[in-house]
C-alpha positions as a Markdown table, in Angstrom:
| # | Residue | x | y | z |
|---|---|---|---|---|
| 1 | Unk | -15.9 | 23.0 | 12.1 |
| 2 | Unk | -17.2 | 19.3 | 11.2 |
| 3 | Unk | -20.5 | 18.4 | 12.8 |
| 4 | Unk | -19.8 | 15.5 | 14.8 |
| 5 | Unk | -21.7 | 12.1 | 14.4 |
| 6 | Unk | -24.9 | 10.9 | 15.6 |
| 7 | Unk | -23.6 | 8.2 | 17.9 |
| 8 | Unk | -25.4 | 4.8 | 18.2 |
| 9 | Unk | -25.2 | 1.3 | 18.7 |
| 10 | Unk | -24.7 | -0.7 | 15.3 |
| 11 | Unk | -23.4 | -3.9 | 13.5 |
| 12 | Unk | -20.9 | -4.1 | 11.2 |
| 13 | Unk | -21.3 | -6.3 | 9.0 |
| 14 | Unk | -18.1 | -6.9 | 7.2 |
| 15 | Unk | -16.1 | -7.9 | 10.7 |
| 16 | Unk | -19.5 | -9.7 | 12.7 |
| 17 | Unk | -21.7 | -10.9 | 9.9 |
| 18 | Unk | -20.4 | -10.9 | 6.5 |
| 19 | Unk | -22.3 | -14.1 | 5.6 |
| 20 | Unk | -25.9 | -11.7 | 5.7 |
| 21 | Unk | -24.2 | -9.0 | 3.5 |
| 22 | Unk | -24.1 | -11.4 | 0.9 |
| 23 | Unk | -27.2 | -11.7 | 0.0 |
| 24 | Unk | -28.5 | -8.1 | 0.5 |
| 25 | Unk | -30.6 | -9.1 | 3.7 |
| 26 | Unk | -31.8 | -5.7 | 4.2 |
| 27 | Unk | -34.3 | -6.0 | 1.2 |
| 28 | Unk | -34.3 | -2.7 | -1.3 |
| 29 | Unk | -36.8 | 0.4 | -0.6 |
| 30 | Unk | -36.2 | 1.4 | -4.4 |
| 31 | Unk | -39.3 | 1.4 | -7.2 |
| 32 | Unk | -38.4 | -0.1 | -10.6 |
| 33 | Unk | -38.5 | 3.4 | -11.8 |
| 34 | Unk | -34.4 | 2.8 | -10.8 |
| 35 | Unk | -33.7 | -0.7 | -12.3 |
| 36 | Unk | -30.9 | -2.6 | -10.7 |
| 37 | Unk | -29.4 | -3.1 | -14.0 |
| 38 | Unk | -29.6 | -0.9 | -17.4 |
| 39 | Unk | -27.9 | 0.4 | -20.4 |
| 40 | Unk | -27.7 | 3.8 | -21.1 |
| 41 | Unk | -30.2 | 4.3 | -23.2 |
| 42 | Unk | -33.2 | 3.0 | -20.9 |
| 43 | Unk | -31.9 | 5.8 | -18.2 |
| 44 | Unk | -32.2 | 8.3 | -20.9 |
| 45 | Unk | -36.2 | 7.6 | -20.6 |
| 46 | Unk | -36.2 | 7.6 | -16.7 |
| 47 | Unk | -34.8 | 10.9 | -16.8 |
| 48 | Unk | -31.9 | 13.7 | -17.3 |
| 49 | Unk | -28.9 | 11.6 | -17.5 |
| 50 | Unk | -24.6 | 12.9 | -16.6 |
| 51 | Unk | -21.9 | 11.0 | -18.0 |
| 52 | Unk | -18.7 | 11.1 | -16.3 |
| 53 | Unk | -15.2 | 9.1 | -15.8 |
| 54 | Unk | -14.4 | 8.2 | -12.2 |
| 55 | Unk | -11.9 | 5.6 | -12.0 |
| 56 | Unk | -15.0 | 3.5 | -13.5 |
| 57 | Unk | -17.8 | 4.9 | -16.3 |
| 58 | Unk | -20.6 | 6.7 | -13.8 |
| 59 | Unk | -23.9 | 7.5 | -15.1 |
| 60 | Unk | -26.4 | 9.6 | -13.1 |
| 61 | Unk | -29.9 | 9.9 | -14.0 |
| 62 | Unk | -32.2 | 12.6 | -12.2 |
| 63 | Unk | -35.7 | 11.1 | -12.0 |
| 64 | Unk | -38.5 | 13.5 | -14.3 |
| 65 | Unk | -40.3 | 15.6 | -12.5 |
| 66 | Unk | -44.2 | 14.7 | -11.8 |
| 67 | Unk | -43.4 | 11.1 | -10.6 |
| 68 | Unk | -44.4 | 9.8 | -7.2 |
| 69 | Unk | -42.3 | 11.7 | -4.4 |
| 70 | Unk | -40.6 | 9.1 | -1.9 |
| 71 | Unk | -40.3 | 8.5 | 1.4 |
| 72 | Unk | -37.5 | 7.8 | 3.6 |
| 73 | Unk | -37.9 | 4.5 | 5.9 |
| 74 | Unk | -37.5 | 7.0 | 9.0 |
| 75 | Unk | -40.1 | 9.0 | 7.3 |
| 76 | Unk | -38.4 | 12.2 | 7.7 |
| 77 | Unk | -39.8 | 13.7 | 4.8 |
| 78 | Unk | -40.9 | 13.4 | 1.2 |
| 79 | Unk | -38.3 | 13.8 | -1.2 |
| 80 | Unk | -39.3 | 15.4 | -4.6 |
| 81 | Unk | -35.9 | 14.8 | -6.1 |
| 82 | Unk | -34.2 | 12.0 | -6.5 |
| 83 | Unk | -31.2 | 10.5 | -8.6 |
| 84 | Unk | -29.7 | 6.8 | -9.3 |
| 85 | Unk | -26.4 | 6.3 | -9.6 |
| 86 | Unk | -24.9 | 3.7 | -12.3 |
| 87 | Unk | -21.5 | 2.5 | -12.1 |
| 88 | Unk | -20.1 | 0.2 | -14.5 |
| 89 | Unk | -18.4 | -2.8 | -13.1 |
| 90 | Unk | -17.7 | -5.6 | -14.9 |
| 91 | Unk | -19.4 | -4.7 | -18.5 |
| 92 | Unk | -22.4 | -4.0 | -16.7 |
| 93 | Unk | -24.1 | -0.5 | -15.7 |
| 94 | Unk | -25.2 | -1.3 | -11.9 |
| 95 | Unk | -27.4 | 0.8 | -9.8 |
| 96 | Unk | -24.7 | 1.6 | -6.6 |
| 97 | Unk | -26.9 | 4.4 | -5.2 |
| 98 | Unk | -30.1 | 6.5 | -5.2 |
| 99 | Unk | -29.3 | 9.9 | -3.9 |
| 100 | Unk | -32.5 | 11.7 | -2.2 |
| 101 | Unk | -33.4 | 15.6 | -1.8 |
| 102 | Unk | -35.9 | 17.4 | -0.4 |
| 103 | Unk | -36.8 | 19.2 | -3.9 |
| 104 | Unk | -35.3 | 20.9 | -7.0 |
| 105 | Unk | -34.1 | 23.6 | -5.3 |
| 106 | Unk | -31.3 | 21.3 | -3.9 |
| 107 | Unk | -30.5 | 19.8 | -6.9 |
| 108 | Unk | -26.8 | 20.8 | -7.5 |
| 109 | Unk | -25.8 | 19.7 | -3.6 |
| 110 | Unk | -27.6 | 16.1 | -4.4 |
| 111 | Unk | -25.8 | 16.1 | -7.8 |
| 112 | Unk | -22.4 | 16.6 | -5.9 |
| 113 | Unk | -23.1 | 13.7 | -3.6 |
| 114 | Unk | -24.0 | 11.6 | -6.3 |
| 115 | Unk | -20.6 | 12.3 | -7.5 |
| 116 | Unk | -18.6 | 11.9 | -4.4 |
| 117 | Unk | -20.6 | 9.0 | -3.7 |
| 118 | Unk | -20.2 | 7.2 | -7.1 |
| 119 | Unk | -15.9 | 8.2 | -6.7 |
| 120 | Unk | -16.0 | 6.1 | -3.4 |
| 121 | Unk | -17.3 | 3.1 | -4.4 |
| 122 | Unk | -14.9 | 2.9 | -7.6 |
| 123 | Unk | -11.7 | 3.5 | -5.6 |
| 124 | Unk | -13.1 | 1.1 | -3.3 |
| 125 | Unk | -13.7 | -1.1 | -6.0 |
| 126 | Unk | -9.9 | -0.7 | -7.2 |
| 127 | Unk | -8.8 | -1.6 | -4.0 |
| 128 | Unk | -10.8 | -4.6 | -2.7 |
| 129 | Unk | -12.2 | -5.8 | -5.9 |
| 130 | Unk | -14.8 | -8.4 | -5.5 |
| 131 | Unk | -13.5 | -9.2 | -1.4 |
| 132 | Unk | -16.2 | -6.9 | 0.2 |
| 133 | Unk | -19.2 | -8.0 | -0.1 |
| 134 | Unk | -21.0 | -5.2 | 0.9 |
| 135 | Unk | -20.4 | -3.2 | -2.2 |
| 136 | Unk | -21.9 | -4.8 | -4.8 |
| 137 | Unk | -25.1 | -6.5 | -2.2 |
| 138 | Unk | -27.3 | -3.5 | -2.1 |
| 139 | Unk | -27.9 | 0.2 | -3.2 |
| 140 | Unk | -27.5 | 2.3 | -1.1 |
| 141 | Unk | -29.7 | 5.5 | -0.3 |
| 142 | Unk | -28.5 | 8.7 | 0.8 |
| 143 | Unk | -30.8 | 11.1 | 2.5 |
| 144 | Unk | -30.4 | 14.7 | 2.3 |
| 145 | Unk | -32.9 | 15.9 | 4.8 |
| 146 | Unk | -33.4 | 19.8 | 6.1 |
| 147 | Unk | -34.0 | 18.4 | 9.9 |
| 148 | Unk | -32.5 | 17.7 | 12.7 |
| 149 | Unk | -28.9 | 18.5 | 14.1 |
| 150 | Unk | -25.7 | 18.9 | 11.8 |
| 151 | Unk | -24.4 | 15.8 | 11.1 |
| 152 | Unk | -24.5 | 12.6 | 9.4 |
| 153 | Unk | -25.4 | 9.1 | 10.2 |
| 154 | Unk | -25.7 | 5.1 | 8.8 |
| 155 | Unk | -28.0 | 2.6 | 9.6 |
| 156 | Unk | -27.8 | -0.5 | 7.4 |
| 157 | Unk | -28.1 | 0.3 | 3.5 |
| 158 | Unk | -29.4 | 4.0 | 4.4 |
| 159 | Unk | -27.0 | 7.2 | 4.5 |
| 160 | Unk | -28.5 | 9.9 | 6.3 |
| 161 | Unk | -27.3 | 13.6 | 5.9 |
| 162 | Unk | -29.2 | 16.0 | 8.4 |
| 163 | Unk | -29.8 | 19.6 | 8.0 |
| 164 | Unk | -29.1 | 20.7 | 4.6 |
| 165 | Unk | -28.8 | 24.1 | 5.0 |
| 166 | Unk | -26.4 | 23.9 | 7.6 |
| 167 | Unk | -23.5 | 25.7 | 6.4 |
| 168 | Unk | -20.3 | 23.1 | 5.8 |
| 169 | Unk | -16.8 | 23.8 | 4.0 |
| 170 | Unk | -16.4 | 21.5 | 1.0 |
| 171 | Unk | -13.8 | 19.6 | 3.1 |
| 172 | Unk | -16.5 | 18.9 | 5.2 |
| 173 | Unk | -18.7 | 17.5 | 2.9 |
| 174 | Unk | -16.4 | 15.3 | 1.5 |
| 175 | Unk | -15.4 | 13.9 | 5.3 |
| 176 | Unk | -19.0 | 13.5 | 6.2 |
| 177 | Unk | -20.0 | 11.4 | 3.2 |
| 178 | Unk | -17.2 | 9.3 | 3.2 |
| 179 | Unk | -17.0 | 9.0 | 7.6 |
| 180 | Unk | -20.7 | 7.5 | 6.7 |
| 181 | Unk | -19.7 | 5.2 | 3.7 |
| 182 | Unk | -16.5 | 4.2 | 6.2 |
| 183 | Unk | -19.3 | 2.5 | 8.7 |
| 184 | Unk | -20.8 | 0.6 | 5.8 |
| 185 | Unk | -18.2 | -0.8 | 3.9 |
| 186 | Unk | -14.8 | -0.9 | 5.9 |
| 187 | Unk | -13.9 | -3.4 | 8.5 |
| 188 | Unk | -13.5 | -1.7 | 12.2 |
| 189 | Unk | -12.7 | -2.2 | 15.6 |
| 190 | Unk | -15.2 | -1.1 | 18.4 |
| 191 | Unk | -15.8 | -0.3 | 21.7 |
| 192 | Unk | -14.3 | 3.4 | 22.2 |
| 193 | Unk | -15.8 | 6.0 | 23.8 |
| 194 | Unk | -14.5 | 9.1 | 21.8 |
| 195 | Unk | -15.5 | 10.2 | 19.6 |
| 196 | Unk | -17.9 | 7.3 | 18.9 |
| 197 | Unk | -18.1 | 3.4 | 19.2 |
| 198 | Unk | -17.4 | 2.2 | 16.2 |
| 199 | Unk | -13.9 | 2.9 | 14.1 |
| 200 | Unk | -14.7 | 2.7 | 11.0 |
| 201 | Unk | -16.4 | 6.1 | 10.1 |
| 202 | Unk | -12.9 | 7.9 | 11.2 |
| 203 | Unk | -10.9 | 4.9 | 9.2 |
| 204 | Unk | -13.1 | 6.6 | 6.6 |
| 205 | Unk | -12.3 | 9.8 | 6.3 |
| 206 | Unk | -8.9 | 9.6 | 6.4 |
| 207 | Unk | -8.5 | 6.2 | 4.1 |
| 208 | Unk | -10.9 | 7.4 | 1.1 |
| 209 | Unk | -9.3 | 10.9 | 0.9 |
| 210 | Unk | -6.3 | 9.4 | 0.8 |
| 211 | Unk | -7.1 | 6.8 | -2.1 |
| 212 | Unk | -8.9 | 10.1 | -3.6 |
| 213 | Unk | -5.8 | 11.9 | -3.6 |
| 214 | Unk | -3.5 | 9.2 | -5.0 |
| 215 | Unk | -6.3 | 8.2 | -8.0 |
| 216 | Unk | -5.7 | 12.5 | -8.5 |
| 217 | Unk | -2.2 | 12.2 | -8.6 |
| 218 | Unk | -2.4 | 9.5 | -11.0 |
| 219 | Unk | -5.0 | 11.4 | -13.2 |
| 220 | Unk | -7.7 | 8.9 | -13.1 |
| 221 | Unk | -10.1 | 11.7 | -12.3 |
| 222 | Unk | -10.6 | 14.4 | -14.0 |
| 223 | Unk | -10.1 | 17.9 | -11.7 |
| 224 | Unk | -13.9 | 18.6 | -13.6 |
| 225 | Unk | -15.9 | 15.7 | -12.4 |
| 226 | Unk | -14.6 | 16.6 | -8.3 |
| 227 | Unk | -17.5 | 17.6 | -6.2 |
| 228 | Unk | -16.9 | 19.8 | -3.1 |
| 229 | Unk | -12.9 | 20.1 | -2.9 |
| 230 | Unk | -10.2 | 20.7 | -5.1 |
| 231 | Unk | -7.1 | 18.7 | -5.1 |
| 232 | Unk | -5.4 | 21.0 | -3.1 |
| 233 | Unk | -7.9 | 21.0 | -0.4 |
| 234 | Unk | -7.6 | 16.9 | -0.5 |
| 235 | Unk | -4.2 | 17.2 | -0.3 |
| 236 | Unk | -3.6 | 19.6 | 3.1 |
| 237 | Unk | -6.2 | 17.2 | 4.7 |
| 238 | Unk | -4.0 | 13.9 | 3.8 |
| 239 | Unk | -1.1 | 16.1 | 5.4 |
| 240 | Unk | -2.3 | 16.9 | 8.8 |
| 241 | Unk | -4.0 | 13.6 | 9.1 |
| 242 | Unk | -3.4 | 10.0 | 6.7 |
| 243 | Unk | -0.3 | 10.7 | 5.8 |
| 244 | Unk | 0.6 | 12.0 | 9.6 |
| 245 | Unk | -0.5 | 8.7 | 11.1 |
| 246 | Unk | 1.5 | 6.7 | 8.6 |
| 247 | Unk | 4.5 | 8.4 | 9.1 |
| 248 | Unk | 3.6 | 8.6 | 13.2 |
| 249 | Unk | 3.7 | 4.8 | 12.8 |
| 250 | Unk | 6.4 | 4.5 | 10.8 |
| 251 | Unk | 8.4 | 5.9 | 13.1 |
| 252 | Unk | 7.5 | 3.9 | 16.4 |
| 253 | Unk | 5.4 | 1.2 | 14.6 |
| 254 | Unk | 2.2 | -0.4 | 16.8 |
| 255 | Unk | 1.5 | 0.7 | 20.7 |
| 256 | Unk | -0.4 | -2.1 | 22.0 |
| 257 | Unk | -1.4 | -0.4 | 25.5 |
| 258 | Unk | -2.7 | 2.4 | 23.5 |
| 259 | Unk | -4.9 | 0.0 | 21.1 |
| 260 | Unk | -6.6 | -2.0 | 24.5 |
| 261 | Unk | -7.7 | 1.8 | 25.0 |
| 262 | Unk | -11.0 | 3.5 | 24.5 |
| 263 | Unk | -10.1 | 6.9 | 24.1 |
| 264 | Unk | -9.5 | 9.4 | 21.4 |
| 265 | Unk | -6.1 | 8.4 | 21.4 |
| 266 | Unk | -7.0 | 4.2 | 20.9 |
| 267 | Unk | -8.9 | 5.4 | 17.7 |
| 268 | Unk | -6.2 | 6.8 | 16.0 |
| 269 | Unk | -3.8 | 4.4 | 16.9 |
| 270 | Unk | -6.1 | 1.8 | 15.2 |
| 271 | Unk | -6.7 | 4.3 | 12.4 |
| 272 | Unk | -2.8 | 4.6 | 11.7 |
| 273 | Unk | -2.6 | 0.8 | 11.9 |
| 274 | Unk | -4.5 | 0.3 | 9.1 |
| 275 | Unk | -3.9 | 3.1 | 6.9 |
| 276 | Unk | 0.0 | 1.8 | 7.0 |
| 277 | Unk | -1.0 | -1.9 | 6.6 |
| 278 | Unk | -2.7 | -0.4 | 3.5 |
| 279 | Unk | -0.4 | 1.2 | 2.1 |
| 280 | Unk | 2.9 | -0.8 | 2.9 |
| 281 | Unk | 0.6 | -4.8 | 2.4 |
| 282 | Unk | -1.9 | -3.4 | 0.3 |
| 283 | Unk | -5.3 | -3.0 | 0.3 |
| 284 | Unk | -6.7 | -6.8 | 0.2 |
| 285 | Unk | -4.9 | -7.4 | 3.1 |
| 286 | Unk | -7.1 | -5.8 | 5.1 |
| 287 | Unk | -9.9 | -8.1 | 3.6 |
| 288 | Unk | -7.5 | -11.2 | 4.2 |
| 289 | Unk | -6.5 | -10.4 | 8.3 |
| 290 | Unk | -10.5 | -10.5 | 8.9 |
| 291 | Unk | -9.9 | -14.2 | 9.0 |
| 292 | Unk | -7.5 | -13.9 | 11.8 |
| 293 | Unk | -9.9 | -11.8 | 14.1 |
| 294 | Unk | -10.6 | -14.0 | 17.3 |
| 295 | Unk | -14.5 | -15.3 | 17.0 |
| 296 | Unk | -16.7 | -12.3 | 17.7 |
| 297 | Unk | -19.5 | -13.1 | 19.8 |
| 298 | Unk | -21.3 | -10.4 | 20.2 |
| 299 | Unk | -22.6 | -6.9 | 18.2 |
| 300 | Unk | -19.7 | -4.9 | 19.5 |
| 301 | Unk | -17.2 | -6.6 | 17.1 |
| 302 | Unk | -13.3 | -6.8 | 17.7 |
| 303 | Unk | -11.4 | -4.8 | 19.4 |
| 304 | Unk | -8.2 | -2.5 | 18.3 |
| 305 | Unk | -5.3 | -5.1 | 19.6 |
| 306 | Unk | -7.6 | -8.0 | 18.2 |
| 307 | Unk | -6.9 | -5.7 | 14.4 |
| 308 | Unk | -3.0 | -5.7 | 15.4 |
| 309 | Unk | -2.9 | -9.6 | 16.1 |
| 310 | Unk | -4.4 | -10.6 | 13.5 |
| 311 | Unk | -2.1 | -8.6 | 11.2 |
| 312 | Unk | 0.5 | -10.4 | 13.0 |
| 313 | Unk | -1.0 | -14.3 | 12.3 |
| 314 | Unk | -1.6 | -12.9 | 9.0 |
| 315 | Unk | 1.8 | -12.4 | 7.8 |
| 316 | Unk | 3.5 | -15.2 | 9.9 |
| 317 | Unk | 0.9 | -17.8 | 7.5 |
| 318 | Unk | 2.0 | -16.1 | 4.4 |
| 319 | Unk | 4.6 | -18.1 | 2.6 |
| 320 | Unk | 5.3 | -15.0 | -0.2 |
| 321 | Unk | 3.9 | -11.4 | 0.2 |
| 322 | Unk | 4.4 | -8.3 | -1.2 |
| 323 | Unk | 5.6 | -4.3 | 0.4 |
| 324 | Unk | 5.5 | -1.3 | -1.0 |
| 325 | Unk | 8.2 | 1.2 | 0.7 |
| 326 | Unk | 8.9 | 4.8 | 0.6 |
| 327 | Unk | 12.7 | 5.9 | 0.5 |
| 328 | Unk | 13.9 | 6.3 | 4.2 |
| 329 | Unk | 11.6 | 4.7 | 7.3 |
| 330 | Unk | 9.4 | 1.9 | 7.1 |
| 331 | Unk | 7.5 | -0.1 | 9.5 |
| 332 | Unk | 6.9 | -4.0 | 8.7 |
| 333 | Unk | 6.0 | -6.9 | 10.6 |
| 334 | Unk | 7.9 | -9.9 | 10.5 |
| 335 | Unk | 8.1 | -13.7 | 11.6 |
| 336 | Unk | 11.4 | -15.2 | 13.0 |
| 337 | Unk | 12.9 | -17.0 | 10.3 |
| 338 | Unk | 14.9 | -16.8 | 7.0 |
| 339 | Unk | 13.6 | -14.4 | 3.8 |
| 340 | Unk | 14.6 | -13.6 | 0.2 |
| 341 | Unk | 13.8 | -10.3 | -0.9 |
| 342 | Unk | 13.9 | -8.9 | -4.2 |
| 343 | Unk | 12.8 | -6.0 | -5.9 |
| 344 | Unk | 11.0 | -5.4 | -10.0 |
| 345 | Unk | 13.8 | -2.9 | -11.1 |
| 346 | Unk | 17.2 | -3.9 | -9.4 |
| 347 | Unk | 18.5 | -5.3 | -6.3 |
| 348 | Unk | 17.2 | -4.5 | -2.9 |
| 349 | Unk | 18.7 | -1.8 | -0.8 |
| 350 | Unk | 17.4 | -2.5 | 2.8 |
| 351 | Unk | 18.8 | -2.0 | 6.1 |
| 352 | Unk | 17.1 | -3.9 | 9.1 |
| 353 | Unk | 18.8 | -3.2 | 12.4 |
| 354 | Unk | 18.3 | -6.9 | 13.8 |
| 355 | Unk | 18.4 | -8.7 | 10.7 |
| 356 | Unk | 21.7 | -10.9 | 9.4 |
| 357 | Unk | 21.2 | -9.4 | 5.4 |
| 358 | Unk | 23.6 | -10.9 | 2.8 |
| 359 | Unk | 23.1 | -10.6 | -1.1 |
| 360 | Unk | 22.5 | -14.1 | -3.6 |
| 361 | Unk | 23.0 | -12.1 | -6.7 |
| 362 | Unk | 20.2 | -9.6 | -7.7 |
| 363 | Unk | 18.0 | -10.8 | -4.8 |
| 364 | Unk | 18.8 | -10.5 | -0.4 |
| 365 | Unk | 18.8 | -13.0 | 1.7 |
| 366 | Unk | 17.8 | -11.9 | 5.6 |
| 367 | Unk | 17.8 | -13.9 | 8.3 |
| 368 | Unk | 15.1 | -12.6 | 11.2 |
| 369 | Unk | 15.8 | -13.9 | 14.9 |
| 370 | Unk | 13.3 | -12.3 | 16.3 |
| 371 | Unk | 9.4 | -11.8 | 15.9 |
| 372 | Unk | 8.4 | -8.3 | 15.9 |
| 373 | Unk | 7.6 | -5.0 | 13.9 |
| 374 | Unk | 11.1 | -4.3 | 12.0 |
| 375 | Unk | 12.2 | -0.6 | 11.3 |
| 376 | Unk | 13.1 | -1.1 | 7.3 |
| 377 | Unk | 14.5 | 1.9 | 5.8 |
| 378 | Unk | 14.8 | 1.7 | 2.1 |
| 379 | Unk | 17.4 | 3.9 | -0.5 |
| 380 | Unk | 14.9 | 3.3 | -3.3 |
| 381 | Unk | 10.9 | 3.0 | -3.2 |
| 382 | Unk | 8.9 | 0.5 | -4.7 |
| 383 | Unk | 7.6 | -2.9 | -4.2 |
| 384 | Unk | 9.5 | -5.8 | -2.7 |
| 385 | Unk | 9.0 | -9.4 | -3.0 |
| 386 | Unk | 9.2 | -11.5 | -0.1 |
| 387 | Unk | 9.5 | -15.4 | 0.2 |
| 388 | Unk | 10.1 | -17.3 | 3.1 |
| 389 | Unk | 12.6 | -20.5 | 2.8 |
């Protein structure tokens, strides 16, 4: 069973107040025993140091023993071990986060966070590149703590994971740590009253094993250097719920009564929104449509149908854009108004119920009548190229 979510009032930053994100407002609890920046060889002298391969070169270091213990800002505890995170981005070995553990004895469970940790910021990174700002503004430290109840929780640059011993499935782990890591970095709507306020914790669970499984599936992480799960265990999850949502939408495409919701059922209709918006627009969409949201003006943030206009003023601005489609049903939004489509390999094959489709040579030409979300089905998948005329 996962342990559900300490619930609490909080501010996202990346949908209310990006401009404080920038400049790492929340200040930094490490010591320069973990420099921001280093090579290799200066962690060597810190302490024991792991090389691995995520989708970006990871280094961990695992602070010697007989230095200063250190405290958690909720002062939960001292924490005898403790472990910074390097990530190379850009040429440059950056400290990303500092995992925390109550001592030695839970060494090998910190190491595997460090490791999941350190995977989600560089499939982030692959995905949003430099648009988040909240990625590269601060470290973040994760807590491992033996107290309190099961469960997991965020609160500005600190991750906090309660009750070590508590027994969890490796699926679990992996859901908790990213859930948290969802309400840090992702955008998300707010307001719902199950199973918590905010969106973006759920958004993360399902959108970072999903990216996991597809960085697997292209072998751009080794089966050795995967904490917790194996790839089949990622793979049953992105069944029964990602890849379930997608296709849900697919099918039926946005239900704006359910999104004014605040129920269970809301949620998930957001959360399938955007896992198909990333997917079929890409992942720096979801960056982009942030400057559509209607002014927020207060710490809730926006609200699920605020997410499913904004995609909608999004792509009716765009003059070119790009889809990736699966072979059979798709689910795209467009403007009223006249397209070319064309495809990298050969000519489109596209059916749109409502559309007037005739074909210029290698490329279509579709005439839309109607605004609205389009059922596309495709004969071949890939990517197709849009431009409006």
């Amino acid at each position: 069973m996962f342990h559900s979510h300490k619930i609490f009032i909080r501010i996202n930053l990346f949908v209310v107040f990006p401009a404080l994100s920038a400049i790492g407002c929340f200040g930094d609890t490490r010591t320069d025993r973990f420099p921001l920046i280093a090579t290799q060889s200066e962690l060597s002298k810190i302490g024991v140091v792991t090389a691995f391969q995520s989708t970006h070169q990871v280094i961990l270091v695992e602070e010697d023993e007989g230095v200063d213990d250190q405290r958690d800002t909720r002062n939960t505890g001292l924490f005898k071990w403790n472990c910074g995170v390097y990530i190379m981005d850009h040429n440059v070995l950056a400290r990303r986060f500092v995992v925390h553990a109550p001592d030695k004895a839970a060494a090998l469970t910190g190491q595997r966070v460090a490791k999941w940790m350190s995977h989600l910021w560089s499939i982030s990174e692959d995905h949003f590149g430099t648009a988040p700002t909240r990625l590269r503004s601060t470290t973040i430290d994760v807590w491992l703590t033996r107290s309190g109840d099961p469960g997991g929780e965020q609160n500005r640059s600190n991750i906090y994971i309660y009750n070590l011993g508590t027994d969890r499935t490796p699926i679990e782990w992996t859901r908790e740590l990213s859930h948290e890591y969802g309400h840090y970095l992702l955008p998300g709507a707010s307001g719902y009253t199950d199973p918590e306020n905010w969106s973006n914790g759920i958004l993360g669970e399902r959108m970072f094993l999903l990216w996991m499984q597809q960085a697997l599936s292209a072998r751009k992480i080794a089966l050795e250097d995967l904490p917790f799960v194996t790839p089949k265990e990622i793979a049953e999850y992105c069944m029964l719920q990602p890849k379930a949502l997608i296709d849900r939408f697919a099918a039926s495409g946005p239900d704006k009564i359910v999104l004014l919701g605040t129920d269970k059922s809301a949620m998930n209709a957001f959360t399938a929104l955007i896992l198909a918006i990333d997917q079929v627009y890409g992942s720096k969409t979801l960056t982009e449509i942030l400057e559509y949201l209607p002014p927020i003006t207060n710490a809730q943030g926006a609200r699920g149908k605020d997410f499913l206009e904004a995609i909608q003023r999004w792509q009716t601005s765009q003059f070119a854009f790009v889809t990736n489609v699966v072979v059979g049903i798709n689910r795209i939004y467009l403007a009223k108004g006249e397209y070319s489509v064309a495809s990298e390999k050969a000519s489109p094959e596209i059916k749109i119920p409502d559309a007037v489709i005739t074909r210029e040579g290698d490329e279509l030409h579709l005439k839309i009548k109607v605004d609205g979300w389009k059922t596309l089905t495709a004969a071949r998948a890939g990517q197709l190229r849009w431009r409006k005329l």
